[in-house]
DOKE-85607 format. One record per atom (N, C-alpha, C): residue number from 0; residue in one letter; atom name; x, y, z. Coordinates in Angstrom, 1 decimal, always signed. Layout:
BEGIN
nr, rest, atom, px, py, pz
NUM, a, CA, X, Y, Z
...
END
This chain:
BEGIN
nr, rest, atom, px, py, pz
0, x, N, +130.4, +61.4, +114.0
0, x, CA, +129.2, +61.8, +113.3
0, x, C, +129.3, +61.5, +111.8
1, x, N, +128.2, +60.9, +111.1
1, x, CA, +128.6, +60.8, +109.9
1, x, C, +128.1, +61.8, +108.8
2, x, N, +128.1, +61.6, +108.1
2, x, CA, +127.7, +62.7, +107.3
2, x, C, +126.6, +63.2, +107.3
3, x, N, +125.0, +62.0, +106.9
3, x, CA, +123.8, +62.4, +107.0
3, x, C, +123.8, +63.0, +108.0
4, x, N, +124.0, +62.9, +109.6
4, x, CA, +124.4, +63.5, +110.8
4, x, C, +125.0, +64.9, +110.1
5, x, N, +126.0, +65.1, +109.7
5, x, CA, +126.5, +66.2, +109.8
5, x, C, +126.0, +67.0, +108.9
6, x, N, +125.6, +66.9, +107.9
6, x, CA, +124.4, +67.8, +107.0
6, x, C, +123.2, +67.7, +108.1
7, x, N, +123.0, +66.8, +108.8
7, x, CA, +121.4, +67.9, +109.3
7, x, C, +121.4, +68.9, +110.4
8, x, N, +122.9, +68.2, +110.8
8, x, CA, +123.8, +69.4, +111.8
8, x, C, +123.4, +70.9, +111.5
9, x, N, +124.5, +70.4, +110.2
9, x, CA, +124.4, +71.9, +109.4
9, x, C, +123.2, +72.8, +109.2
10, x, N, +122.5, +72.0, +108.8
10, x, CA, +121.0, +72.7, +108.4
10, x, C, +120.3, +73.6, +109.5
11, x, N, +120.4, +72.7, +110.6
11, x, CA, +120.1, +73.0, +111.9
11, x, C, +120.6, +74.6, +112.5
12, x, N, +121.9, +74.5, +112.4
12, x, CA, +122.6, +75.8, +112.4
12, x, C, +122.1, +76.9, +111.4
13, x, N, +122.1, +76.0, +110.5
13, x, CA, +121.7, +77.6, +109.1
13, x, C, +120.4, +78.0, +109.4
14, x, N, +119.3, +77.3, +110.1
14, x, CA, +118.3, +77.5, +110.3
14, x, C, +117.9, +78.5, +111.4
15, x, N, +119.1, +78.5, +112.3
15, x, CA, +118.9, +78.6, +113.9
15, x, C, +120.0, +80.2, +113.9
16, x, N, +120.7, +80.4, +113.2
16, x, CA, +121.7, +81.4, +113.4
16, x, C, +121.4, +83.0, +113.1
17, x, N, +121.4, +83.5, +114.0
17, x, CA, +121.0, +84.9, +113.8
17, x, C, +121.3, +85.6, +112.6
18, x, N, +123.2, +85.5, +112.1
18, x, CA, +123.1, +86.4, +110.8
18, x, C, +124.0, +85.2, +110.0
19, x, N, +124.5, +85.3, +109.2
19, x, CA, +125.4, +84.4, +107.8
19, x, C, +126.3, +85.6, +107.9
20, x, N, +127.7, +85.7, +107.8
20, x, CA, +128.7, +86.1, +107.5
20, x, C, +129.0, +85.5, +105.6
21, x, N, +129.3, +87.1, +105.1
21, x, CA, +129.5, +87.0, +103.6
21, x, C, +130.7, +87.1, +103.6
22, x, N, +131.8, +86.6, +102.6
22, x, CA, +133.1, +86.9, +102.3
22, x, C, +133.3, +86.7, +100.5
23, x, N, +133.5, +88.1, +100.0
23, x, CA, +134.0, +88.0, +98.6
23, x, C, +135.2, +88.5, +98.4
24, x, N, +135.6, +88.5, +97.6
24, x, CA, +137.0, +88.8, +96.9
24, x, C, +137.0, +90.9, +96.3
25, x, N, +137.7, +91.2, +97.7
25, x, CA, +137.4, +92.8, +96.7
25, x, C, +138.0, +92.8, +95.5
26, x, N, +138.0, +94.0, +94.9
26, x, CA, +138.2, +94.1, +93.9
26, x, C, +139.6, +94.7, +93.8
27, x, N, +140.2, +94.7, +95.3
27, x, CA, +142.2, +95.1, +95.4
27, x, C, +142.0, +93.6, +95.4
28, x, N, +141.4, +92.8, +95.3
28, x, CA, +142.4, +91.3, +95.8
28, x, C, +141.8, +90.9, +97.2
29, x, N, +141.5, +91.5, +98.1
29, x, CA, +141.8, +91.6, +99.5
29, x, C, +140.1, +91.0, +99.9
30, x, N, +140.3, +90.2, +101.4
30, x, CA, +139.1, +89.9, +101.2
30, x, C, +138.1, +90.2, +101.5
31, x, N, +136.6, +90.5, +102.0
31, x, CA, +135.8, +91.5, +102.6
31, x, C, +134.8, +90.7, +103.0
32, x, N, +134.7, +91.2, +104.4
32, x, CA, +133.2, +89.7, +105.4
32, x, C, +132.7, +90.5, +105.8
33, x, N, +131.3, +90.5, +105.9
33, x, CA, +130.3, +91.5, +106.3
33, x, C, +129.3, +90.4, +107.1
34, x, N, +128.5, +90.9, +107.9
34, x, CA, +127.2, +89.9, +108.1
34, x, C, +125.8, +90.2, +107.7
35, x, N, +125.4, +89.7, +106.7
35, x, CA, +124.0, +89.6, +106.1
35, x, C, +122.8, +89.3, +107.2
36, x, N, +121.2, +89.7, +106.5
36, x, CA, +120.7, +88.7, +107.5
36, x, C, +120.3, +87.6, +107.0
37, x, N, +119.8, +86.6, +107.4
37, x, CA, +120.0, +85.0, +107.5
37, x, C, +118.4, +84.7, +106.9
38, x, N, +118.4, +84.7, +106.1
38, x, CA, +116.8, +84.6, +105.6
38, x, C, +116.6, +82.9, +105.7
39, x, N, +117.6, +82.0, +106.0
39, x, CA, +117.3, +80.6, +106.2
39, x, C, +116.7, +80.6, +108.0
40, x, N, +116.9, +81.9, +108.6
40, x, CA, +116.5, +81.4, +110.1
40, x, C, +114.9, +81.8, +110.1
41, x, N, +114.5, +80.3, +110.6
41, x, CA, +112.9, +80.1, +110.8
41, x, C, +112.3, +81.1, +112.0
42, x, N, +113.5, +81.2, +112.5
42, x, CA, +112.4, +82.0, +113.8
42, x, C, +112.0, +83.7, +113.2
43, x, N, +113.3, +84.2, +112.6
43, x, CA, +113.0, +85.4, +112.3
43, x, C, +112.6, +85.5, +110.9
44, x, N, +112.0, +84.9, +110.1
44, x, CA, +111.7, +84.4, +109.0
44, x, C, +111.1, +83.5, +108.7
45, x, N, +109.6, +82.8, +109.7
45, x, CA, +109.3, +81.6, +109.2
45, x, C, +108.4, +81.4, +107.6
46, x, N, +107.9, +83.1, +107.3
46, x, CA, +107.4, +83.2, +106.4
46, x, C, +108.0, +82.4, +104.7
47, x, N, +109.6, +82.7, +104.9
47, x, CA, +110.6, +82.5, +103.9
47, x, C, +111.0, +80.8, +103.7
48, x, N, +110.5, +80.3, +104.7
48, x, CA, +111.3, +78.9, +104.9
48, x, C, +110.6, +77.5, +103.8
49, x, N, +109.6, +78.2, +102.9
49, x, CA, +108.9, +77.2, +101.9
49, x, C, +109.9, +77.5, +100.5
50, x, N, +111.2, +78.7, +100.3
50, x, CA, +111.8, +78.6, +99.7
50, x, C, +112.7, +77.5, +99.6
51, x, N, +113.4, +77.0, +101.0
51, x, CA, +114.4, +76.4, +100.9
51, x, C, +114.0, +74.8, +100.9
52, x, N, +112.4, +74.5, +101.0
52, x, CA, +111.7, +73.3, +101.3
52, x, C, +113.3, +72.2, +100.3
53, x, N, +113.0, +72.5, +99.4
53, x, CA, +113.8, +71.3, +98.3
53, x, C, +115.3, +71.6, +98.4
54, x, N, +115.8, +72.1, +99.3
54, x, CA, +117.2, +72.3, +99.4
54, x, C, +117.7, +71.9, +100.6
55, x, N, +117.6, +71.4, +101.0
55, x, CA, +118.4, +70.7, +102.0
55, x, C, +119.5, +69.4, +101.9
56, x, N, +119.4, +69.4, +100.7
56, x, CA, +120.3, +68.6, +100.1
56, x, C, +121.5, +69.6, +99.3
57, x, N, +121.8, +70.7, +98.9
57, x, CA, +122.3, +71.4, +98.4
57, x, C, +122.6, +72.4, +99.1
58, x, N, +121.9, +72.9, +100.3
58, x, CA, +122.2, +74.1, +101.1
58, x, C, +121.9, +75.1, +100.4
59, x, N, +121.2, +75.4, +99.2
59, x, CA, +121.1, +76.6, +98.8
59, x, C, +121.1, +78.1, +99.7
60, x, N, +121.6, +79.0, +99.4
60, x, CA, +120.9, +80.3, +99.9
60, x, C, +121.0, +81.6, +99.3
61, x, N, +119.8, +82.3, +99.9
61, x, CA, +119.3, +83.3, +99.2
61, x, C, +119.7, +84.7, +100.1
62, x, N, +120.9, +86.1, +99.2
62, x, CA, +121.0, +86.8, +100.3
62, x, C, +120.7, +88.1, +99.7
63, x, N, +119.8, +89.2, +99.9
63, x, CA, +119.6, +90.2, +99.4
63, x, C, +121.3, +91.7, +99.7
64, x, N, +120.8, +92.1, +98.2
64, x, CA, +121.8, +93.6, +98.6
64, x, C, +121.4, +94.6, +97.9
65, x, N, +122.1, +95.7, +98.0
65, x, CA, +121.8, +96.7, +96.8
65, x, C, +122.4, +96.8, +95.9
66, x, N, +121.6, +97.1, +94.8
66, x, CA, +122.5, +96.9, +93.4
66, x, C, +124.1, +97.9, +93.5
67, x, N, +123.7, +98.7, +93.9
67, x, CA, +124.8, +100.1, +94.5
67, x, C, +126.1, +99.7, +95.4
68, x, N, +125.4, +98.8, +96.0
68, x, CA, +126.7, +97.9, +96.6
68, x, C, +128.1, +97.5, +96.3
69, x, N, +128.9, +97.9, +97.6
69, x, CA, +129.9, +97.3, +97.0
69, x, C, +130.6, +95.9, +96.9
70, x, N, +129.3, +95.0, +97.6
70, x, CA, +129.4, +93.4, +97.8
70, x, C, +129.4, +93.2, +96.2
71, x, N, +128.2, +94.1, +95.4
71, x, CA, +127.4, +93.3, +94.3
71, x, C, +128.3, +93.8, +93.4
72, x, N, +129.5, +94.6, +93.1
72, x, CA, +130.4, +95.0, +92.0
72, x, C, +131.5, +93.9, +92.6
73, x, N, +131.7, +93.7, +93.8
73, x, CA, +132.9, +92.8, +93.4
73, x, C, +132.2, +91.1, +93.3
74, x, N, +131.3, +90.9, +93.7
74, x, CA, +130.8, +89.4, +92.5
74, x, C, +130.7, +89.8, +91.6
75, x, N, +130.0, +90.7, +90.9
75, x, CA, +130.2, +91.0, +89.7
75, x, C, +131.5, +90.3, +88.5
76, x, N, +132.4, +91.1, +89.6
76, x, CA, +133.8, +90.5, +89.0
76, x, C, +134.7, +89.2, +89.6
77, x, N, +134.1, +88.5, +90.7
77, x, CA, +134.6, +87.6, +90.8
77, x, C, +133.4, +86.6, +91.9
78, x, N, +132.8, +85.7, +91.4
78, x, CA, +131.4, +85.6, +92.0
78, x, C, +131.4, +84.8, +93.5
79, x, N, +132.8, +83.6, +93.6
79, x, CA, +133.8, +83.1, +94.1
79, x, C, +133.7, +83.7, +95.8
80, x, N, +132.8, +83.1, +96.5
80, x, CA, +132.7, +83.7, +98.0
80, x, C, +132.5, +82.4, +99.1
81, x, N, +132.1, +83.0, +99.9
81, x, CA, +132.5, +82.1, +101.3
81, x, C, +131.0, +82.7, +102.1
82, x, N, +130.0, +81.4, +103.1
82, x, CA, +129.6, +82.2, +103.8
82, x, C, +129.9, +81.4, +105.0
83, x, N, +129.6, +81.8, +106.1
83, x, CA, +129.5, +81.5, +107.6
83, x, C, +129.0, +81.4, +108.4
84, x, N, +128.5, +80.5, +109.3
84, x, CA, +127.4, +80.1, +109.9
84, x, C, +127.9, +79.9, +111.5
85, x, N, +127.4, +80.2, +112.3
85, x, CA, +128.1, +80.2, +114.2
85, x, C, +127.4, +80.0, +114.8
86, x, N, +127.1, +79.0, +116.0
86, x, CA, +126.9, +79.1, +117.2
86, x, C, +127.8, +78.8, +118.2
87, x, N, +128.7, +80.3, +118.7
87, x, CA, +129.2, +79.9, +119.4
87, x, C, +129.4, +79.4, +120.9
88, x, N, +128.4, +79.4, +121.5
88, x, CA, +127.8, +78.5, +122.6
88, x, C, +127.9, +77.4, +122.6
89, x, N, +127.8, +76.8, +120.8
89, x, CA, +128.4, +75.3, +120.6
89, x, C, +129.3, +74.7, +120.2
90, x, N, +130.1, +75.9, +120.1
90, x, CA, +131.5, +75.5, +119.4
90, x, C, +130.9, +74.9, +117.9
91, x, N, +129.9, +75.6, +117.0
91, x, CA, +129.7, +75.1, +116.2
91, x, C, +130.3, +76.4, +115.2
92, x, N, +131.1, +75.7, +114.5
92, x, CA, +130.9, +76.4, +113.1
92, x, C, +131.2, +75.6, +111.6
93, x, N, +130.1, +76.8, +110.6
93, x, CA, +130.0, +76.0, +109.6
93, x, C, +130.4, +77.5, +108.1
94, x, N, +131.1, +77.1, +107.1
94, x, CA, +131.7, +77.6, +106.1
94, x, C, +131.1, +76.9, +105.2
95, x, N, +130.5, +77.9, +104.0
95, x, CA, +130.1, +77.0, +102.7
95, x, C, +130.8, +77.9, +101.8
96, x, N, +131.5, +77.4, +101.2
96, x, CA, +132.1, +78.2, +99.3
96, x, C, +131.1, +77.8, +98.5
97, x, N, +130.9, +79.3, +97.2
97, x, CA, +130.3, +78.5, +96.2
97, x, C, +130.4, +80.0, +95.5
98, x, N, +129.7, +79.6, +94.3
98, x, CA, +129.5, +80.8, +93.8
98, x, C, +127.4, +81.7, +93.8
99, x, N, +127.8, +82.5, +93.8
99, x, CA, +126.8, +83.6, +93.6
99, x, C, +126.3, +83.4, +92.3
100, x, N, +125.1, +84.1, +92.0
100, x, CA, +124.5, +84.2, +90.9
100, x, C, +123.6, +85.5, +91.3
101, x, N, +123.2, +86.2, +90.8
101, x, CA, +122.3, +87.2, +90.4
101, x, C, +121.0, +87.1, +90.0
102, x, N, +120.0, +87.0, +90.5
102, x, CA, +118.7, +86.5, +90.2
102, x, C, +117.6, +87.7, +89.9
103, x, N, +117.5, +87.5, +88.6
103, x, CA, +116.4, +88.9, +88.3
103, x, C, +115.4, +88.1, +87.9
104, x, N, +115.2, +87.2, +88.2
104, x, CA, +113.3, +86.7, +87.7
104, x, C, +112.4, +87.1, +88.9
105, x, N, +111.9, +88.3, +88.2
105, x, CA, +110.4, +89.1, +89.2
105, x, C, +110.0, +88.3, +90.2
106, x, N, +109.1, +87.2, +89.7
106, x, CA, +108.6, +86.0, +90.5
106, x, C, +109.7, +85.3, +91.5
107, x, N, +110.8, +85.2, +91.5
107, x, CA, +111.4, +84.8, +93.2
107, x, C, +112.2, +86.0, +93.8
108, x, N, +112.3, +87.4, +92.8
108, x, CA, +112.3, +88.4, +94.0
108, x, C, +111.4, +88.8, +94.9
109, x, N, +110.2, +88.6, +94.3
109, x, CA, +108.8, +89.0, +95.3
109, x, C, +109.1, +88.0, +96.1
110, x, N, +109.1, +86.9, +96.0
110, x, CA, +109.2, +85.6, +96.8
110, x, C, +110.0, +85.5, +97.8
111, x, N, +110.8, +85.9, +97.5
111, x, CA, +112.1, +86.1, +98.8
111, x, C, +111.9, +87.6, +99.4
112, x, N, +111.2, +88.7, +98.9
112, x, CA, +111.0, +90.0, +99.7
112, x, C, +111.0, +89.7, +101.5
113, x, N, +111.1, +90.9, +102.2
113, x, CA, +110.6, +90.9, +103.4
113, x, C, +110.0, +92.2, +103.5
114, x, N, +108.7, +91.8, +104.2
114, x, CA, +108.2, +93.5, +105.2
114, x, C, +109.5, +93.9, +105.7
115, x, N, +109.3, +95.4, +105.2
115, x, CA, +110.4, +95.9, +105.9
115, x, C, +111.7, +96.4, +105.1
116, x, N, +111.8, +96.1, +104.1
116, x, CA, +112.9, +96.1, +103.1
116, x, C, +112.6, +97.3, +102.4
117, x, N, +111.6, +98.3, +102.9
117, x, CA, +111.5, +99.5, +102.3
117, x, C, +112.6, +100.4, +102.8
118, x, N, +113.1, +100.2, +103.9
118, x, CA, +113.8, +101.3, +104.8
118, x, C, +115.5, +101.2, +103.7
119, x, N, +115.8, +99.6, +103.2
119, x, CA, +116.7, +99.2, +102.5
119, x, C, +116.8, +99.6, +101.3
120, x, N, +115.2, +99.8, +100.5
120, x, CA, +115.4, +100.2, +98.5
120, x, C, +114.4, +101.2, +98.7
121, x, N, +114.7, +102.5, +98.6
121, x, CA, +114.1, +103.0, +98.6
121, x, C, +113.7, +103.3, +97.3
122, x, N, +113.6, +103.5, +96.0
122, x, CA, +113.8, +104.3, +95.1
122, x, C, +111.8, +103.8, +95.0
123, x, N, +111.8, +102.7, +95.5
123, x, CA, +110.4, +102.3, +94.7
123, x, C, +109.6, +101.3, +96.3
124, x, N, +111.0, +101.1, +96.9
124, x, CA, +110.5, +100.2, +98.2
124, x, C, +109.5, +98.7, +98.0
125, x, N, +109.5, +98.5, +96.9
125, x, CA, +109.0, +96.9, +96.8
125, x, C, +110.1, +96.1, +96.1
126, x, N, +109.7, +95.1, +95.8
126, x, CA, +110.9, +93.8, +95.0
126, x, C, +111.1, +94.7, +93.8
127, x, N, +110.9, +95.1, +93.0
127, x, CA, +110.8, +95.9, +91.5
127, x, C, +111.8, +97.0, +91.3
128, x, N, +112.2, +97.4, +93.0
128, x, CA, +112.9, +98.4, +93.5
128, x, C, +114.3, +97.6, +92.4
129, x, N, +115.0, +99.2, +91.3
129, x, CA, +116.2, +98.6, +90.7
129, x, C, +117.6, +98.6, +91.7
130, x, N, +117.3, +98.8, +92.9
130, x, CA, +118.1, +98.9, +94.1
130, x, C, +118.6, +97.6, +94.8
131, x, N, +117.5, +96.8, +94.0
131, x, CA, +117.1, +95.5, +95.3
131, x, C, +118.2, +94.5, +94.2
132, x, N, +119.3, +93.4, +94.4
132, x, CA, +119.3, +92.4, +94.1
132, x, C, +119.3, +91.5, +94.7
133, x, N, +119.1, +90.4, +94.5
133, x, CA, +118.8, +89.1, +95.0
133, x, C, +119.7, +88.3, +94.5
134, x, N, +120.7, +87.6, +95.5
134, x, CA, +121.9, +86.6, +94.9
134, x, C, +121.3, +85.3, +95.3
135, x, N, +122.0, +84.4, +94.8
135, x, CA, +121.6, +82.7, +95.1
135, x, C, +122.6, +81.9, +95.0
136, x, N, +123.3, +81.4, +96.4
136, x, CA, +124.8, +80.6, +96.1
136, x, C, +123.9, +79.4, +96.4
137, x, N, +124.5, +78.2, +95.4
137, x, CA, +124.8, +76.8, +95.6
137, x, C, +126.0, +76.5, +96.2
138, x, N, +126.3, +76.5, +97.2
138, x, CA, +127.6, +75.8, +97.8
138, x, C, +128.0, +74.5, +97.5
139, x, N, +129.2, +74.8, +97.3
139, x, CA, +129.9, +73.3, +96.2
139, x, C, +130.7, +72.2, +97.8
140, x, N, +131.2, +73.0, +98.5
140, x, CA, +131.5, +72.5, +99.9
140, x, C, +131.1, +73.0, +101.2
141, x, N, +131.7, +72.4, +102.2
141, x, CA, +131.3, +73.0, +103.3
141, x, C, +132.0, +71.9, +104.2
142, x, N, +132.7, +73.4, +105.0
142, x, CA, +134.0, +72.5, +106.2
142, x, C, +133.6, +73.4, +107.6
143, x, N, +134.3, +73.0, +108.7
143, x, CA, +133.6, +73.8, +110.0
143, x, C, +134.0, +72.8, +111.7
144, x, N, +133.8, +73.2, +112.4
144, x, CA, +134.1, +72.4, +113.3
144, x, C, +132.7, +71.6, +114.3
145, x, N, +132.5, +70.8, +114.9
145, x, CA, +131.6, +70.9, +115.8
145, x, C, +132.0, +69.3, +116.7
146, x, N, +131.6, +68.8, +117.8
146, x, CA, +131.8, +67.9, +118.6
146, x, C, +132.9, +68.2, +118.9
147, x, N, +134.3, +68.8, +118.9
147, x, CA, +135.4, +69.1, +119.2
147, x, C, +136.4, +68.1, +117.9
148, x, N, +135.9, +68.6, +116.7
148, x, CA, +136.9, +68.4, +115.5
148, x, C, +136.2, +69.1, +114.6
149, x, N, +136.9, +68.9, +113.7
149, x, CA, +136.6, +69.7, +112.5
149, x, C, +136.3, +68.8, +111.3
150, x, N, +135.5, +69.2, +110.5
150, x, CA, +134.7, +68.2, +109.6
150, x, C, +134.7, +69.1, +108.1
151, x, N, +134.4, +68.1, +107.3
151, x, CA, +134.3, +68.4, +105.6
151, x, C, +133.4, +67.7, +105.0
152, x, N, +132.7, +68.4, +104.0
152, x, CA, +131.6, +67.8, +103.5
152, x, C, +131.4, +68.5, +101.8
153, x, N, +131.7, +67.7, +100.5
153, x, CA, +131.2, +67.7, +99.2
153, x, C, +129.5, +67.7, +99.1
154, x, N, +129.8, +69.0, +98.7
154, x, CA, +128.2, +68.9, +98.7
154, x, C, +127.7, +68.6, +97.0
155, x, N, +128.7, +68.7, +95.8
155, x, CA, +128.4, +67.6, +94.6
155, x, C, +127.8, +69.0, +93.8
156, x, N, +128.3, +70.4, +93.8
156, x, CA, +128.4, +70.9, +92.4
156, x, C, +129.5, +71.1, +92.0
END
């Protein structure tokens, strides 16, 4: 498979996968993976998917938490994470590194909100909620297996 092949692979999976697996750096050192939900999957999300239109060349993605969190204190201090992407029916898997960012501009918190994210921030229950953050990794790589090997891909930040 060559690469264009293997990025649309990818995409395909990020699109298609029930949740993204996070991994940051706690704050002993040690590492911590949780599973987010997958706001790149069209089926459970097709509302969200005019975010990612211009990213498919970058893989961007967008993952909400609480500011209270203890995902969001250890990027805080070390932004440096990992996510994960599976189908394992396909023997597909896909890893992106990159760093997080923290995104407080009003206009793409609303943008990325979901119905439903009241049960999550409560203090105010909309995007505005100071509960609510919104991270945004550009992944700089992405390695993973699929056809029965394992593959690597520069994604050029």
């Amino acid at each position: 498979m060559n690469d264009l092949d293997l990025r649309k692979a990818c995409l395909e999976l990020m699109t298609a996968a029930p949740a993204v697996y996070l991994s940051t750096i706690g704050l002993d050192g040690l590492p911590r993976i949780r599973a987010m939900l997958n706001l790149r999957n069209r089926q459970q999300y097709p509302d969200k998917a005019h975010l990612y239109v211009e990213h498919d060349e970058d893989l961007m993605v967008y993952l909400s938490t609480n500011t209270a969190s203890r995902k969001r204190r250890e990027i805080e201090a070390n932004p440096h994470l990992a996510l994960c992407y599976c189908d394992p029916a396909r023997f597909f898997g896909l890893t992106l590194n990159g760093t997080a960012e923290i995104i407080d501009n009003a206009a793409t918190k609303e943008a990325v909100w979901c119905d439903g994210w009241e049960r999550y921030y409560q203090i105010t229950g909309r995007p505005d909620d100071p509960d609510y953050t919104l991270l945004r990794i550009f992944p700089t790589d992405a390695s993973g297996w699929t056809g029965g090997r394992a593959f690597s891909l520069s994604l050029g930040r």
